[in-house]
C-alpha positions as CSV (number, residue, x, y, z in Angstrom):
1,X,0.0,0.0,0.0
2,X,2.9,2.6,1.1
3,X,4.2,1.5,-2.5
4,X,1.0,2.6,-4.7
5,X,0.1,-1.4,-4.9
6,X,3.1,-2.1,-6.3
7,X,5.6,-5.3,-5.0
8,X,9.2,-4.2,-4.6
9,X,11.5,-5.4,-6.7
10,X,13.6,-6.5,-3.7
11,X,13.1,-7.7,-0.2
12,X,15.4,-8.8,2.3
13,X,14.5,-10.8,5.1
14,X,15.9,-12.2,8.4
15,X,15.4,-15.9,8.7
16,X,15.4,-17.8,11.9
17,X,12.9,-20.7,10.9
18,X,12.8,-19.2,7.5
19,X,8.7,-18.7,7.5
20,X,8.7,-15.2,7.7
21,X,10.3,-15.5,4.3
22,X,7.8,-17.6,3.0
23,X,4.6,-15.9,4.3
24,X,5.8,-13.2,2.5
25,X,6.3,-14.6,-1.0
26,X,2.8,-16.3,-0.3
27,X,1.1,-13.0,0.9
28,X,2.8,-11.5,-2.6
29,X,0.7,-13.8,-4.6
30,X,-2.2,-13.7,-2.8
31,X,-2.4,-10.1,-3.2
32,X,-2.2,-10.6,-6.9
33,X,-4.6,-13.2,-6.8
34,X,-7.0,-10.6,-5.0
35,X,-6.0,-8.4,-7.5
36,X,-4.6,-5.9,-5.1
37,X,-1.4,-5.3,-7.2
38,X,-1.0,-6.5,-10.9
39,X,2.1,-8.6,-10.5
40,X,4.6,-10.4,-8.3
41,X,8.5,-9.6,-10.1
42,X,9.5,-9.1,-6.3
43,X,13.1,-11.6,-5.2
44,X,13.5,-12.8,-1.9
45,X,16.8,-12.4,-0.3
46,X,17.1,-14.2,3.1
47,X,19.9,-13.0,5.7
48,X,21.2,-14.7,8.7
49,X,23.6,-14.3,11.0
50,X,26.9,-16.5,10.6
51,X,26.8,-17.9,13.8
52,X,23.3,-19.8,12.7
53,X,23.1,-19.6,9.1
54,X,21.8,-23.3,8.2
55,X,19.7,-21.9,5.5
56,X,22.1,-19.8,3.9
57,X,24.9,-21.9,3.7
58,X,22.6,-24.4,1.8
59,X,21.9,-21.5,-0.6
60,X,25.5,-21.0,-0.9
61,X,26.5,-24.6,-1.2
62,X,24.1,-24.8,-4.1
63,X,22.2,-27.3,-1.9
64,X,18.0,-27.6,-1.5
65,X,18.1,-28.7,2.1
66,X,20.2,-27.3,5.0
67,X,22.2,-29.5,7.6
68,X,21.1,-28.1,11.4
69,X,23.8,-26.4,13.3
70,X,24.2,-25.1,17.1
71,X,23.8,-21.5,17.4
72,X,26.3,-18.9,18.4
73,X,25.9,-15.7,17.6
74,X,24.7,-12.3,18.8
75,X,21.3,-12.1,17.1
76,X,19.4,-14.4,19.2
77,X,16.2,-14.0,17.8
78,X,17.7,-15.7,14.6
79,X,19.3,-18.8,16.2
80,X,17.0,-21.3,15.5
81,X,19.9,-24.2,14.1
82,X,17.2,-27.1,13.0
83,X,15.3,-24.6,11.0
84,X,11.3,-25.7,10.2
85,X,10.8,-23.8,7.1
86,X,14.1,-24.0,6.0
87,X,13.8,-26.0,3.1
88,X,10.6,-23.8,2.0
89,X,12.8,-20.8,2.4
90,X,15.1,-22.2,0.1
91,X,12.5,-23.2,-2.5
92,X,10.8,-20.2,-2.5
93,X,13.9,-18.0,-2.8
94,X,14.7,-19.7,-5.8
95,X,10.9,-19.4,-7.3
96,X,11.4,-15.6,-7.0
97,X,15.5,-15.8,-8.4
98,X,16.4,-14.4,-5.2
99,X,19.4,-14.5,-2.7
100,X,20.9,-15.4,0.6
101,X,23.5,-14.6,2.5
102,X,25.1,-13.7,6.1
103,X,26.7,-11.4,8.4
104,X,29.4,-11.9,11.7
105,X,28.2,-10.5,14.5
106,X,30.5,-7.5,13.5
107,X,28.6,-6.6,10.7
108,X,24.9,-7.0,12.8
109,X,26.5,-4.4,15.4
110,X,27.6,-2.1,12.3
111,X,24.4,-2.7,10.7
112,X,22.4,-1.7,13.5
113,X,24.4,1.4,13.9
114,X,24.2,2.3,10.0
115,X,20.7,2.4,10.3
116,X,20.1,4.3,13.6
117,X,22.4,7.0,12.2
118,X,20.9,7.1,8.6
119,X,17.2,6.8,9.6
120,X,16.8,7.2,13.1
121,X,15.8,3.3,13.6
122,X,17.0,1.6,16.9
123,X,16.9,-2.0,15.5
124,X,17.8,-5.2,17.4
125,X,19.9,-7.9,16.2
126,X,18.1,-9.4,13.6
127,X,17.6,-5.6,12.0
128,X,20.9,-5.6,11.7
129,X,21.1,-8.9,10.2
130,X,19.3,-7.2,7.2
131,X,20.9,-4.4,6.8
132,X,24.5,-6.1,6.8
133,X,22.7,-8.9,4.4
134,X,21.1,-5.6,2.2
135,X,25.0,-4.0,1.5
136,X,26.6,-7.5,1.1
137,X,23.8,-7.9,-1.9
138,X,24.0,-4.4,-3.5
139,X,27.9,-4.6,-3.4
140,X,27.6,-7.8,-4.7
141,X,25.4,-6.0,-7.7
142,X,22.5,-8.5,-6.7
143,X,20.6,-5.9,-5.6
144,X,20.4,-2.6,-7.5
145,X,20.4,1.1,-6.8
146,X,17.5,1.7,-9.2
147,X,15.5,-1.5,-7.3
148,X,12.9,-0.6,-5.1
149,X,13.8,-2.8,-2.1
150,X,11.9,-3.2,1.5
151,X,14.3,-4.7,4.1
152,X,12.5,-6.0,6.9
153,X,13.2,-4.3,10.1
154,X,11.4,-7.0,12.8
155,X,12.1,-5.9,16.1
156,X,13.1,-2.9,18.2
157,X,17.0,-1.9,20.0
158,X,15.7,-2.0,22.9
159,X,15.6,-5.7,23.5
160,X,18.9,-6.6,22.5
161,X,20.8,-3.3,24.2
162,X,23.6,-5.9,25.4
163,X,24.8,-6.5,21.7
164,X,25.4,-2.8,21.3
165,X,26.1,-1.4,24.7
166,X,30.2,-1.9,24.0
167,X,30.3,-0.4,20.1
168,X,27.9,2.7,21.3
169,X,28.8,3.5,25.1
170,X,27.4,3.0,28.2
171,X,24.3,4.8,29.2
172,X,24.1,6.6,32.4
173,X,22.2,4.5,35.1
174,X,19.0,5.6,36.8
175,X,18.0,3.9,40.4
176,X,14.7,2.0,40.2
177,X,13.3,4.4,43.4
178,X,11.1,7.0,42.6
179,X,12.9,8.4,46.0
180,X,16.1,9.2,45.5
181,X,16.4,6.1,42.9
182,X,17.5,4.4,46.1
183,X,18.8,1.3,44.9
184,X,16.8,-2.0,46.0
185,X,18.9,-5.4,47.5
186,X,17.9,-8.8,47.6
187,X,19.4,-12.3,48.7
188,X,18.9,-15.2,46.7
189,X,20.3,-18.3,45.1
190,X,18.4,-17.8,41.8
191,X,16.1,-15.8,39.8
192,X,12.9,-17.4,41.4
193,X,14.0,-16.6,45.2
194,X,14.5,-13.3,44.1
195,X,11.2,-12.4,43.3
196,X,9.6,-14.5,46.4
197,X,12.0,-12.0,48.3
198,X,11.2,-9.1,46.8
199,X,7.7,-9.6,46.8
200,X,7.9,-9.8,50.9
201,X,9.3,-6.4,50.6
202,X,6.7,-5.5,47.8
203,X,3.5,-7.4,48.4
204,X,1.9,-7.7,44.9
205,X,5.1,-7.7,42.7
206,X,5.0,-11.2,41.9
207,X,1.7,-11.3,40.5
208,X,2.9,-8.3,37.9
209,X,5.8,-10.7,37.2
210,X,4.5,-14.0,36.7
211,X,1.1,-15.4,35.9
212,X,-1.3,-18.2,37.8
213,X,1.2,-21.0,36.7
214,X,4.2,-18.9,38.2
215,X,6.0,-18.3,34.6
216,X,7.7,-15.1,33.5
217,X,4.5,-13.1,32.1
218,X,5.4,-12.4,28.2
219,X,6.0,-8.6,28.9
220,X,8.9,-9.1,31.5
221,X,12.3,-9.0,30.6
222,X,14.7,-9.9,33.1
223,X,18.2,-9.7,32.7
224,X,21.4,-10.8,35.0
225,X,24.7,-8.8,34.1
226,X,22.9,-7.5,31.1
227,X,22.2,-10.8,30.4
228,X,18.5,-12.1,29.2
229,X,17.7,-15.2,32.0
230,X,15.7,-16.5,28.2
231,X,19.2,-17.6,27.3
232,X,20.6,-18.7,30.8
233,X,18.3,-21.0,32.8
234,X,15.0,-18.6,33.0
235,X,14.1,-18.8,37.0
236,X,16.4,-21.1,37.7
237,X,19.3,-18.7,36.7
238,X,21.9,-18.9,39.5
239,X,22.7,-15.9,41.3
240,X,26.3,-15.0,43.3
241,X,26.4,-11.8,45.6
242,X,27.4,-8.7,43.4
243,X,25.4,-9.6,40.7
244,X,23.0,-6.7,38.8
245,X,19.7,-7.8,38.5
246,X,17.4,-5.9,35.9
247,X,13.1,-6.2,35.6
248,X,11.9,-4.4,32.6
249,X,9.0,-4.6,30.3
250,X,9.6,-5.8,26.9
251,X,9.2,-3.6,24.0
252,X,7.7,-5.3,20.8
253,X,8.9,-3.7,17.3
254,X,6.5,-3.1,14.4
255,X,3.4,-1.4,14.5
């Protein structure tokens, strides 16, 4: 619609499982079918990160299926290493005569920078993922200047700070007190006997943290040195005297 009803030419698109990739070569056709726009010349370019690019490689080896890998790289919301849709992603790819390709967790972190300081976009790691992906393709003269391309930007900064907080600077830290920002302490073993003893400080916390079945409600981040407990051992995330505990809503990207 922002495009007159006209497809791009171009997309690029981050690929964990690889079905956001094909959703939206489906959705292209659909739309044609409905008659929304006239016709589908758009190509599909997937991006990954290198530390969990199964698809990819498979694109670059020439191959139709992808052999699973473990995962180590910065843009967690990519590392899925047994991909689902992988092998659609690579069929439909090829459909559309479109590319793949990857980025090191240098270029994610250079990526995400580029586009903050071009078009004010705080993106997190998987936005970077395209964006590093986009310049490896129009450098590679895959991708045109005269193409009209959409690269997929899926997620807001703010959830992946930690990849960034060492190529940007440190932000000044605020208290979480609104007197004096006094700063809150707590003795625990692990994430879950934290909040039991904060919420005997705080009567009602919990119930803002967790739901009935005592999980982590969707909108609660919690992070331990910066860390997301997601990618450590959720509640059960060990904790040692000295360590920085952090409770913060998530923030979703998109509209």
């Amino acid at each position: 619609e922002q495009l007159g009803w006209r497809a791009p030419d171009q997309a690029v698109i981050p690929m964990a499982s690889g079905s956001l990739l094909t959703k939206i070569w489906k959705g292209l056709h659909e739309m044609k079918a409905l008659g929304l726009i006239d016709k589908v010349q758009t190509k599909v370019n997937g991006a990954q990160a290198e530390g969990c690019s199964p698809i990819a490689t498979a694109y670059k080896e020439g191959r139709d299926f992808f052999k699973p890998v473990k995962p180590k790289t910065i843009a967690k919301s990519l590392a899925i290493g047994n991909p689902a849709d992988g092998y659609y992603a690579l069929k439909a790819t090829a459909e559309s005569k479109g590319a793949m390709d990857m980025v090191s967790d240098e270029e994610v972190v250079d990526g995400i920078k580029l586009l903050a300081q071009t078009e004010g976009i705080f993106a997190e790691t998987a936005g970077g993922v395209t964006i590093g992906v986009l310049q490896k393709l129009v450098k590679q003269g895959v991708i045109k200047k005269s193409d009209v391309t959409v690269a997929y930007i899926t997620g807001n900064g703010l959830k992946t700070q930690e990849a960034v907080i060492d190529a940007v600077g440190r932000p000044f830290r605020i208290q979480p007190s609104l007197v004096n920002f006094e700063e809150v302490e707590a003795t625990a073993a692990n994430i879950s006997e934290m909040i039991e003893t904060l919420n005997s400080a705080h009567p009602g916390l919990k119930d803002r943290l967790c739901d009935d079945k005592g999980e982590l409600r969707r909108f609660v981040n919690i992070y331990v040195n910066e860390e997301d407990i997601r990618f450590l051992n959720g509640k059960d995330t060990s904790l040692k005297d000295g360590d920085e505990v952090s409770i913060v809503p998530a923030i979703a990207g998109g509209n």
